[in-house]
C-alpha positions as a Markdown table, in Angstrom:
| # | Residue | x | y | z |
|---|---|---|---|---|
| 1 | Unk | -64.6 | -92.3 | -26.3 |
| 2 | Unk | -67.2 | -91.9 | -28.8 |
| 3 | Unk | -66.1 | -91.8 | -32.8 |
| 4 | Unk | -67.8 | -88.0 | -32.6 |
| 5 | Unk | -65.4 | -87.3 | -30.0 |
| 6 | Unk | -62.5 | -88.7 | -31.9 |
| 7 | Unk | -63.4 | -87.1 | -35.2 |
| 8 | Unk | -63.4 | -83.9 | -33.4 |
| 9 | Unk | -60.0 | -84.3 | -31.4 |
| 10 | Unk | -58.5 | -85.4 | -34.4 |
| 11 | Unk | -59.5 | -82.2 | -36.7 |
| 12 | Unk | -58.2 | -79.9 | -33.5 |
| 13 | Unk | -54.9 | -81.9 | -33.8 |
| 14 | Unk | -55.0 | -81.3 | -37.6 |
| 15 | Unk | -56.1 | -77.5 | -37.0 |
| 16 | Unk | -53.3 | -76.7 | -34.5 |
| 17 | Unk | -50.4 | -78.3 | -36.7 |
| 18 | Unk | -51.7 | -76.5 | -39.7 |
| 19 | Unk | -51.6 | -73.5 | -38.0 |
| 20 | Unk | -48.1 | -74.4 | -36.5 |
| 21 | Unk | -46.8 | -75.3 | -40.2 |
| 22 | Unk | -48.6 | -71.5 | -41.8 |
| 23 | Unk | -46.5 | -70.1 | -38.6 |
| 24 | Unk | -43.1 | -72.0 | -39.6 |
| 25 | Unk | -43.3 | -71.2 | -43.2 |
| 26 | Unk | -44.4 | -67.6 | -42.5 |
| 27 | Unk | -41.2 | -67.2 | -39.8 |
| 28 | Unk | -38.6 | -69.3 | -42.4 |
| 29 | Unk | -39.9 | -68.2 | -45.6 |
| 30 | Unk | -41.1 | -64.6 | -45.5 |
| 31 | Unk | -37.8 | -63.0 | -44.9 |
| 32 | Unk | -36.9 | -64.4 | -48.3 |
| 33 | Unk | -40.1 | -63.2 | -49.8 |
| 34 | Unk | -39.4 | -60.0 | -48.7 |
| 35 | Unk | -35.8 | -59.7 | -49.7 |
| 36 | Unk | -36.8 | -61.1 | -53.2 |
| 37 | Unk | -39.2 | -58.5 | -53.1 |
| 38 | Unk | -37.4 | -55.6 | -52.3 |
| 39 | Unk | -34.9 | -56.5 | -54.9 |
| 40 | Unk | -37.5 | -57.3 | -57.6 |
| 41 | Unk | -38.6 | -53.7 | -56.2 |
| 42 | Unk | -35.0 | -52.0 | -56.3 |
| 43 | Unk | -34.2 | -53.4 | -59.9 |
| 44 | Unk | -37.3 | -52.1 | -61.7 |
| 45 | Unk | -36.2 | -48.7 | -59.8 |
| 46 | Unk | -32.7 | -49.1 | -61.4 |
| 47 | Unk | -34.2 | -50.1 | -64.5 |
| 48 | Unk | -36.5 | -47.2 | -65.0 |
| 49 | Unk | -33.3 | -45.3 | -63.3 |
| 50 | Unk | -31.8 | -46.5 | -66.1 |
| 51 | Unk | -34.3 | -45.7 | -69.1 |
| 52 | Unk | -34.3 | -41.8 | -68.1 |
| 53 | Unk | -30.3 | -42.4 | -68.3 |
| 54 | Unk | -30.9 | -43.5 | -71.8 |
| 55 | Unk | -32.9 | -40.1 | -72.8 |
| 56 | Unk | -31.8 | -37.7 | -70.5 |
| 57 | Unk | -27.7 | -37.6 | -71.3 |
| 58 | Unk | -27.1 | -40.5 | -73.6 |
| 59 | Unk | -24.0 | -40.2 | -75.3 |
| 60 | Unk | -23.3 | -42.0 | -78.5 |
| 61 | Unk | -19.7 | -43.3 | -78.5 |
| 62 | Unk | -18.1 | -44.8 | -82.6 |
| 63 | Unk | -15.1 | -46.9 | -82.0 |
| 64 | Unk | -13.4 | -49.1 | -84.7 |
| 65 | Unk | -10.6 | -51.9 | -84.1 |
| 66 | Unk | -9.8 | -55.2 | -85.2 |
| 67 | Unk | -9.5 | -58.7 | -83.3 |
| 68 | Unk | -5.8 | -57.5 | -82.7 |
| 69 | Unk | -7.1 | -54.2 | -80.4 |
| 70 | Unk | -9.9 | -56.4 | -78.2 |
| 71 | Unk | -7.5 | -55.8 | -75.1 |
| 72 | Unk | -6.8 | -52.2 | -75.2 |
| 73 | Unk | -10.2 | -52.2 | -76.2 |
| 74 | Unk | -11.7 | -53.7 | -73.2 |
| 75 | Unk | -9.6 | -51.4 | -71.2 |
| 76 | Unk | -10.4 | -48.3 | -72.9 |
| 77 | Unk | -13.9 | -49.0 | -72.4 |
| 78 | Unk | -14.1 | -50.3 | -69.0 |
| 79 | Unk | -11.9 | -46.9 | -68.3 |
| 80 | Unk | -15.2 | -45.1 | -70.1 |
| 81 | Unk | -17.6 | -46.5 | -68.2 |
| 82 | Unk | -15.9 | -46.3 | -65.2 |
| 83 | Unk | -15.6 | -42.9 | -64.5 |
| 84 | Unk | -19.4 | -41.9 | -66.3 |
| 85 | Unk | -20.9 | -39.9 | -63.8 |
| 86 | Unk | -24.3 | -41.6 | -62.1 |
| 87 | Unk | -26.6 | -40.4 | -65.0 |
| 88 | Unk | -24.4 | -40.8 | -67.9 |
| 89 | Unk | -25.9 | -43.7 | -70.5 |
| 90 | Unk | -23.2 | -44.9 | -73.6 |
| 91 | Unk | -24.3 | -45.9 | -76.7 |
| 92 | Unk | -21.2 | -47.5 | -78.2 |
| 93 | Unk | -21.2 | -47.7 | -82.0 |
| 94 | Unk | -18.7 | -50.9 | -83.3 |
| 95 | Unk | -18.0 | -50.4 | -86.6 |
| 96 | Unk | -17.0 | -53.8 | -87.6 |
| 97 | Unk | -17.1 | -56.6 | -90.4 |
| 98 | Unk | -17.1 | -60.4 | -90.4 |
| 99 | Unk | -13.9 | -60.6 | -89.5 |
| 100 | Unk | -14.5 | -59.6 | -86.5 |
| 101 | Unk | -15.4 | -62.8 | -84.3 |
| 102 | Unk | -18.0 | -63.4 | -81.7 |
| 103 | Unk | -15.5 | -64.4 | -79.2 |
| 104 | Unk | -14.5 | -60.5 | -79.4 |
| 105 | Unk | -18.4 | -59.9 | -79.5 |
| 106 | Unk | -19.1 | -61.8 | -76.7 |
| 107 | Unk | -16.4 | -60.2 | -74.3 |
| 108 | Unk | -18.0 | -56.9 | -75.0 |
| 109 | Unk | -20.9 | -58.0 | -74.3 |
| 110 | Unk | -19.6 | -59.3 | -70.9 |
| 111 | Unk | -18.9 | -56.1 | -70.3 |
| 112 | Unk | -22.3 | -55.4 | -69.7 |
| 113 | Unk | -23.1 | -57.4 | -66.6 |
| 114 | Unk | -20.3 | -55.4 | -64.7 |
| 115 | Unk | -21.5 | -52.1 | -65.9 |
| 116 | Unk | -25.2 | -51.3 | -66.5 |
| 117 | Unk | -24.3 | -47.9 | -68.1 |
| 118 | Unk | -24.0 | -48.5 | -71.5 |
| 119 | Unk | -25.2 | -50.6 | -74.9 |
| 120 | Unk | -23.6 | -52.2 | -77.4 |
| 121 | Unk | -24.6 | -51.8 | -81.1 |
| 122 | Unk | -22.6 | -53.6 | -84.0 |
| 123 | Unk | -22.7 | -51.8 | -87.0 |
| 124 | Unk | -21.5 | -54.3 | -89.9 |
| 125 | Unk | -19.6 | -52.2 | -92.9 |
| 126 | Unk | -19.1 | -55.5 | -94.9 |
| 127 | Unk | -20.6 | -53.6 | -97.8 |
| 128 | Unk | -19.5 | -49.8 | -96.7 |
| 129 | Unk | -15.5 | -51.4 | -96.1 |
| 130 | Unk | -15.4 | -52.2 | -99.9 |
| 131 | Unk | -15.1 | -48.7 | -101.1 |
| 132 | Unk | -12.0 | -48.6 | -99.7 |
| 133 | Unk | -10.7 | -52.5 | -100.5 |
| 134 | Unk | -8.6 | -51.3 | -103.9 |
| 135 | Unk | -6.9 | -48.0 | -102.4 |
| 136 | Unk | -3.3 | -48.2 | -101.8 |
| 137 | Unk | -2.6 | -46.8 | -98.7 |
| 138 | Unk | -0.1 | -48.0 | -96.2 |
| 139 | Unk | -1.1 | -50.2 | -93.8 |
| 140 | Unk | 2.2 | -51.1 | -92.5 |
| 141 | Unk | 1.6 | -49.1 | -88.7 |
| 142 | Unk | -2.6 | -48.6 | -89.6 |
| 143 | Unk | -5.8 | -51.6 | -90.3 |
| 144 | Unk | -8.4 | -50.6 | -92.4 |
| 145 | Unk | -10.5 | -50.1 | -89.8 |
| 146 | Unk | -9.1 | -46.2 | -89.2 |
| 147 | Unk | -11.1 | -45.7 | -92.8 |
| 148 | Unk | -14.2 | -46.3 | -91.2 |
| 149 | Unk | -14.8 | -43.4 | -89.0 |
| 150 | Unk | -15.3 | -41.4 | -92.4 |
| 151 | Unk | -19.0 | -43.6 | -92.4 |
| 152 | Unk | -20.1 | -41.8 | -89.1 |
| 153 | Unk | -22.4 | -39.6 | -90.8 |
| 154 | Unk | -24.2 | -41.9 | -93.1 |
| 155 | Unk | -23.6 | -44.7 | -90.3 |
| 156 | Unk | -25.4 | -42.9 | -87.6 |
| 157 | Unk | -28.4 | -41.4 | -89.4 |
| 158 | Unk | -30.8 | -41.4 | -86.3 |
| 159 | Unk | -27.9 | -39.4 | -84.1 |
| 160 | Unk | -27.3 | -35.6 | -84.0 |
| 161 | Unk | -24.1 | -36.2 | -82.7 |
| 162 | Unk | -21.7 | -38.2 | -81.5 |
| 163 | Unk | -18.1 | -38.8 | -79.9 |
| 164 | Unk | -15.3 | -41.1 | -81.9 |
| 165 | Unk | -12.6 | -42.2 | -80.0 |
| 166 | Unk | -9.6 | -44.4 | -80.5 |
| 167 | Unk | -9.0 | -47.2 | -77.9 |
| 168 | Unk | -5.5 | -46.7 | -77.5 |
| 169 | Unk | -7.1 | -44.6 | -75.2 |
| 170 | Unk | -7.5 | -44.0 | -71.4 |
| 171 | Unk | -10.9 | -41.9 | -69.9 |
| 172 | Unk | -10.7 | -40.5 | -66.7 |
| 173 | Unk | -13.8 | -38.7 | -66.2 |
| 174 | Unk | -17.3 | -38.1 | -67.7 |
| 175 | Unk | -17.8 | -37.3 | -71.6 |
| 176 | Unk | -20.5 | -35.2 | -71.2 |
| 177 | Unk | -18.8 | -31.5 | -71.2 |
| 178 | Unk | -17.0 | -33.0 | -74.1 |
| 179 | Unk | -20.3 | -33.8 | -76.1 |
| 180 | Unk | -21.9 | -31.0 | -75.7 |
| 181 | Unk | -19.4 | -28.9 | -76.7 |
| 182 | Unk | -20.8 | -26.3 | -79.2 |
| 183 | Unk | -20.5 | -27.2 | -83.0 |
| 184 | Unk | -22.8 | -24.7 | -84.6 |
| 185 | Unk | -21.6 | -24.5 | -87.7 |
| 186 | Unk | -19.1 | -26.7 | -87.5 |
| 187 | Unk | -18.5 | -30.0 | -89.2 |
| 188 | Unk | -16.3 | -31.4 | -86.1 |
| 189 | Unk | -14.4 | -30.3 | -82.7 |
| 190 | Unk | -11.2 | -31.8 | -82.1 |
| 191 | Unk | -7.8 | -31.1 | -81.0 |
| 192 | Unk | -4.6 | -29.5 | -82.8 |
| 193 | Unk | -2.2 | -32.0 | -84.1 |
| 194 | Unk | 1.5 | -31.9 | -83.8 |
| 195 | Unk | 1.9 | -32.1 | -87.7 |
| 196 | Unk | -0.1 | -28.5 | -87.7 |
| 197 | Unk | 2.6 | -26.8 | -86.5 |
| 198 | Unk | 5.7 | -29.1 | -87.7 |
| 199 | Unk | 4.5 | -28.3 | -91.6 |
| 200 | Unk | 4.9 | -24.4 | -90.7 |
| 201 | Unk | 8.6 | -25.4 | -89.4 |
| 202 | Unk | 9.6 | -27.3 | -92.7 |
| 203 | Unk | 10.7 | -25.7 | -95.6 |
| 204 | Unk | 8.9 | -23.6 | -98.2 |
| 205 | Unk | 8.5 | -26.4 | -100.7 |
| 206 | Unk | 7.5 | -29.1 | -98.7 |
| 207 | Unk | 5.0 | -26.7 | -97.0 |
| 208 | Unk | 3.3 | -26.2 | -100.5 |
| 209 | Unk | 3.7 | -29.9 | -101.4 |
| 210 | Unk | 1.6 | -30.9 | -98.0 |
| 211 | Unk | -1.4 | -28.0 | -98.9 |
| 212 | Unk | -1.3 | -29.2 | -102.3 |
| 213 | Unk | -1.7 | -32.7 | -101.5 |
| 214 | Unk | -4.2 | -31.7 | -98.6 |
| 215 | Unk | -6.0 | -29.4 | -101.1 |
| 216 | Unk | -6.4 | -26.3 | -98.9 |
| 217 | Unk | -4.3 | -23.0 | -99.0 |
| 218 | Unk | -3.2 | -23.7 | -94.8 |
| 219 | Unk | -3.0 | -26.2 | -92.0 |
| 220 | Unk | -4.3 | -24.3 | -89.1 |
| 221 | Unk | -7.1 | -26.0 | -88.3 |
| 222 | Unk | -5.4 | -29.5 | -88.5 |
| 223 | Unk | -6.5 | -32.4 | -85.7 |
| 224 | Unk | -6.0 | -35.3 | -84.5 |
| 225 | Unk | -8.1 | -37.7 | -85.9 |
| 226 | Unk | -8.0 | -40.0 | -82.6 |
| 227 | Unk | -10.9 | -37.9 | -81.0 |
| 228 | Unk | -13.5 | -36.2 | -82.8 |
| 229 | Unk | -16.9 | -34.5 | -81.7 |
| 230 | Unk | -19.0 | -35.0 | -84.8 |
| 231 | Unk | -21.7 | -32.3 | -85.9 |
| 232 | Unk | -23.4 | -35.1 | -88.0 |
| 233 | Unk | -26.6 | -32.8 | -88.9 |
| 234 | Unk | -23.6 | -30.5 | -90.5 |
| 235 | Unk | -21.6 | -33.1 | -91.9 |
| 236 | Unk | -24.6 | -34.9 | -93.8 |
| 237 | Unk | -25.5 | -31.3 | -95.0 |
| 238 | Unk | -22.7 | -30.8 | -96.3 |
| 239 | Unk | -22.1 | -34.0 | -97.9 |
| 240 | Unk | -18.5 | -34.8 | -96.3 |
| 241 | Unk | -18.6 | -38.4 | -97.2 |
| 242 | Unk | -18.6 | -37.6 | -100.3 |
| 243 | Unk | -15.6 | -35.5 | -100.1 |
| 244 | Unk | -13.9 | -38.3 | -98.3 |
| 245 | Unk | -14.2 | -40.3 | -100.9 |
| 246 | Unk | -13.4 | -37.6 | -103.3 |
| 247 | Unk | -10.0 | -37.3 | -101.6 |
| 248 | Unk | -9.1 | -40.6 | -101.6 |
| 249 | Unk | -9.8 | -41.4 | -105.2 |
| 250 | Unk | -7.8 | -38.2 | -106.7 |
| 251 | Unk | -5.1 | -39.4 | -103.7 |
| 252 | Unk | -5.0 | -42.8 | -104.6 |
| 253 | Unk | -2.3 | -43.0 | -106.6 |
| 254 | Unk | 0.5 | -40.3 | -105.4 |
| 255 | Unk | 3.1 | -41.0 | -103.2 |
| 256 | Unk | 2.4 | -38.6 | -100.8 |
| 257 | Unk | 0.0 | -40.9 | -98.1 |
| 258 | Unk | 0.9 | -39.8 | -94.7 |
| 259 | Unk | -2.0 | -40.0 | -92.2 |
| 260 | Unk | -4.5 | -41.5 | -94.4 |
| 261 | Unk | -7.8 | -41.0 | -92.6 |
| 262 | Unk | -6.8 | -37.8 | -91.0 |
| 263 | Unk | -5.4 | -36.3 | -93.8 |
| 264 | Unk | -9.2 | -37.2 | -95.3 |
| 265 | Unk | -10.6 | -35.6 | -92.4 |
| 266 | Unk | -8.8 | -32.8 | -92.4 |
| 267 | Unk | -9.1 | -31.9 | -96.0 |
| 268 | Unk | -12.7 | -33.0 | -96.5 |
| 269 | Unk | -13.8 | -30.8 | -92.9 |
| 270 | Unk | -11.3 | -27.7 | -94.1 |
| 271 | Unk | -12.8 | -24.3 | -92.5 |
| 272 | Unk | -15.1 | -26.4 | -90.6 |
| 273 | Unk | -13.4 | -27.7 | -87.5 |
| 274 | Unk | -13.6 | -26.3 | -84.5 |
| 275 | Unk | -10.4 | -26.3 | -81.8 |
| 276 | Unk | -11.2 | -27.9 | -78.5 |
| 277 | Unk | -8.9 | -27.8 | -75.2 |
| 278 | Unk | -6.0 | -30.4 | -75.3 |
| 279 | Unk | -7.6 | -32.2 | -72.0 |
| 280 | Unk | -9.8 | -34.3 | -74.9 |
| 281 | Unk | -6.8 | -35.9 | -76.4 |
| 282 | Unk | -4.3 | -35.9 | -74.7 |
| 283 | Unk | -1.7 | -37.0 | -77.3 |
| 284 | Unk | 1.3 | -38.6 | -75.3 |
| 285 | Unk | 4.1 | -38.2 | -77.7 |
| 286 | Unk | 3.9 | -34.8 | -76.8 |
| 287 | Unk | 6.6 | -33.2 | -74.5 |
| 288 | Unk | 4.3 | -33.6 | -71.7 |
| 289 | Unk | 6.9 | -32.6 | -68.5 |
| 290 | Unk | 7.6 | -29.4 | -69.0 |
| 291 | Unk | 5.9 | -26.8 | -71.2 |
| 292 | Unk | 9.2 | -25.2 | -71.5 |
| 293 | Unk | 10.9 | -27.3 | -72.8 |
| 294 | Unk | 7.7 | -29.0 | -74.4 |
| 295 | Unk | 8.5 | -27.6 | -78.0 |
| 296 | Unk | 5.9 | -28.0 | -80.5 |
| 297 | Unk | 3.1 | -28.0 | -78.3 |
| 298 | Unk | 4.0 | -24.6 | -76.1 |
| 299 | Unk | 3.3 | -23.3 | -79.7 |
| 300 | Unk | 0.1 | -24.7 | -80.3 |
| 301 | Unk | -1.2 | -24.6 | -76.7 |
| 302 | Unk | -1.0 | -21.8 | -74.0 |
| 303 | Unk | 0.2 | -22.8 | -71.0 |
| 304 | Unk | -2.8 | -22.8 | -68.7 |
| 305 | Unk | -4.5 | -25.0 | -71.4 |
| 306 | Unk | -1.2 | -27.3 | -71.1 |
| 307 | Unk | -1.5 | -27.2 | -67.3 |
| 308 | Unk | -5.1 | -28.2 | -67.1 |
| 309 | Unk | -4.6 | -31.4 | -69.4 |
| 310 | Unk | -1.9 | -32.4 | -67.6 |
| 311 | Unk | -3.1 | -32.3 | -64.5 |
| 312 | Unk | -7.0 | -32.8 | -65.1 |
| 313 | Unk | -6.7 | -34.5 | -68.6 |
| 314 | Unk | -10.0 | -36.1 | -69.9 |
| 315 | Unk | -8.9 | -38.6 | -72.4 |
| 316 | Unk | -5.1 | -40.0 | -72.8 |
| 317 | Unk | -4.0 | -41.0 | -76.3 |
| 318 | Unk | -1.5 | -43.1 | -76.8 |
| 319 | Unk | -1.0 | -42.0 | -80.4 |
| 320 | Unk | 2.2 | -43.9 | -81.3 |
| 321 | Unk | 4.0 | -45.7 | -78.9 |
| 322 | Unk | 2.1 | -47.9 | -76.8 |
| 323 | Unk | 1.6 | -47.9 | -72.7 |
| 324 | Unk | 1.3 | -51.6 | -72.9 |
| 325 | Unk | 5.1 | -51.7 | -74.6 |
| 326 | Unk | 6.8 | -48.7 | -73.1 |
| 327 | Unk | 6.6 | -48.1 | -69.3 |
| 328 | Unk | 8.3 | -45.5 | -69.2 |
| 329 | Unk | 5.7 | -43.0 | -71.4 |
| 330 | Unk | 4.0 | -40.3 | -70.1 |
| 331 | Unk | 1.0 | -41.7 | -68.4 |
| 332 | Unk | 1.7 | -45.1 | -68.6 |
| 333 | Unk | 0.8 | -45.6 | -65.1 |
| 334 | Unk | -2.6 | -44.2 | -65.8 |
| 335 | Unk | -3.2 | -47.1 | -68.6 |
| 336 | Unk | -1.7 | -50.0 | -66.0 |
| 337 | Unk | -3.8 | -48.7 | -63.1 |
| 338 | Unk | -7.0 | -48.7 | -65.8 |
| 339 | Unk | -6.1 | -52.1 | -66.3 |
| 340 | Unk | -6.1 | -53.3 | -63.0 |
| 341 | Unk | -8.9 | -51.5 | -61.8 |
| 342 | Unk | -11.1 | -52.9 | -64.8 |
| 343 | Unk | -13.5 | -56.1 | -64.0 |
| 344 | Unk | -11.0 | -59.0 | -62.6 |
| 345 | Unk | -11.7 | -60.8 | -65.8 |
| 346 | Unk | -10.6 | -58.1 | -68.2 |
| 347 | Unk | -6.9 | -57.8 | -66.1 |
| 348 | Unk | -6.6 | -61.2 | -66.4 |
| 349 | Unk | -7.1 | -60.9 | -70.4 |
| 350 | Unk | -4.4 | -58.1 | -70.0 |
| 351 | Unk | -1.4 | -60.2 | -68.4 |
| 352 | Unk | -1.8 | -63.0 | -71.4 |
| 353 | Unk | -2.1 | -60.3 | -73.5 |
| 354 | Unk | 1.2 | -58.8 | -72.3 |
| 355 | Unk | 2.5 | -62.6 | -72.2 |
| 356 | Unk | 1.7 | -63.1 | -76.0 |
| 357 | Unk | 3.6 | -59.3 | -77.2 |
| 358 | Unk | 6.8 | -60.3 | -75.2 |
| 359 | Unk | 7.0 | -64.1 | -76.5 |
């Protein structure tokens, strides 16, 4: 055979191979191409899904803890985020200071690759926290950190409004109704506290001790300072930080420090707060069983508004004793099954978190 001959069988052999390597590499590796690019496809839909989230019903969020909260924290949260409907977006505010570490940072930032929903934004109030270093309050059952919530306005000057919530706290549905509740004209929305109608049941003097000390003339638009819908285009109008701190100072010194930052609240936002339905915060050392027998609050609340927290509530407080220490509360079992239905990771932090409050 001629070298002509073999130079040409030779570049068929080399043309039929090529062809049958394009073919194998086509069979073995488009499938992947493909799935890569359908996802590359899906996630640039879920990301722009995700930007009209961000402007069309973002809801700014304040919370405040210290390093000892991280675990209710994570559960509160993950409850939050849970039960958003599709295009809800959080903004979650952290009002924080050095102390809190980056360990706590970084678990909330681990939050974020199990839901996409939501942001994280530190705010740091190492300078802000020192106007209330020298007060003497009692910190015995409170941390310094309930002070912070009276920075919101100043805190949050590129927001309109925004929801604070407590993490001793459970959510179990979407914040939106709750946001957009109407505040013209209003300071804040929020929900009656038990103390509003207790001070009406105390005697005369100690009635006129509690308006004196709260500097207004009644207590009937008194809340709970655990959830809060702030108006903060009112409440920079009408300079409430500066009444806050106005309080405080002239406060400083008497004996007469009972609920510290609601008591500021509640003085510094008098004739400006608006009552919203109990479903918001549902306060658990209510009489929540029976709304006969459920004293204080069948006073405060008609019953249909009783029914419809109890039965369809929003947010559960857990305003004094725990659900992590007491079984037994009302809605315990709505905290427990939070917990267990949060990331795997975050019920894990749970159990040694229960470990370390029984040792």
């Amino acid at each position: 055979m001629s070298s002509n001959n073999k130079e040409k069988r030779l570049t068929a052999i080399i043309y039929v191979l090529s062809l049958a390597l394009i073919l194998a590499t086509t069979l073995i590796i488009g499938p992947i191409i493909c799935r890569n690019l359908r996802k590359f496809k899906n996630d640039s839909l879920n990301s722009a899904r995700g930007q009209k989230s961000v402007f069309n019903r973002k809801i700014p969020i304040v919370v405040a803890f210290d390093n000892n909260y991280i675990c209710p924290a994570l559960v509160s949260l993950s409850s939050l985020f849970s039960n958003a409907k599709e295009d809800t977006y959080y903004k979650i505010f952290f009002l924080v200071t050095d102390e809190f570490t980056q360990e706590n940072k970084n678990k909330i930032f681990k939050l974020g690759k199990d839901y996409k929903n939501f942001e994280a934004v530190f705010l740091n109030l190492n300078k802000e926290s020192k106007q209330f270093k020298d007060l003497n309050i009692f910190l015995e059952r409170f941390s310094k950190e309930m002070f912070y919530r009276l920075k919101i306005p100043s805190l949050l000057e590129n927001e309109e409004k925004c929801i604070y919530m407590d993490v001793d706290t459970v959510v179990c549905d979407d914040l939106s109704d709750l946001y957009n509740e109407d505040l013209d004209g209003y300071c804040v929305g929020g929900i009656a506290d038990g103390t509003r109608q207790a001070i009406k049941e105390d005697s005369s003097e100690n009635i006129e001790k509690y308006h004196k000390y709260l500097g207004v003339n009644n207590m009937d638009d008194f809340i709970n300072s655990g959830v809060i819908v702030w108006n903060l285009v009112e409440c920079r109008n009408y300079k409430l930080e500066d009444r806050f701190l106005d309080f405080l100072k002239k406060r400083n010194n008497t004996p007469e420090k009972t609920l510290n930052d609601q008591d500021t609240i509640n003085s510094g936002c008098h004739g400006k707060i608006k009552d919203l339905p109990l479903k918001y915060n549902v306060q658990t050392y209510y009489n929540l069983k029976s709304y006969e027998e459920s004293g204080i609050v069948s006073k405060l609340f008609t019953e249909k508004t009783w029914q419809e927290a109890v039965n369809h509530p929003v947010i559960i407080h857990y305003a004094l004793n725990k659900a992590w220490n007491c079984l037994d509360l009302t809605f315990a079992d709505k905290w427990w099954k939070a917990a267990k239905t949060a990331p795997r990771w975050v019920w894990t932090e749970v159990r040694e978190y229960k470990k370390t409050l029984n040792a």
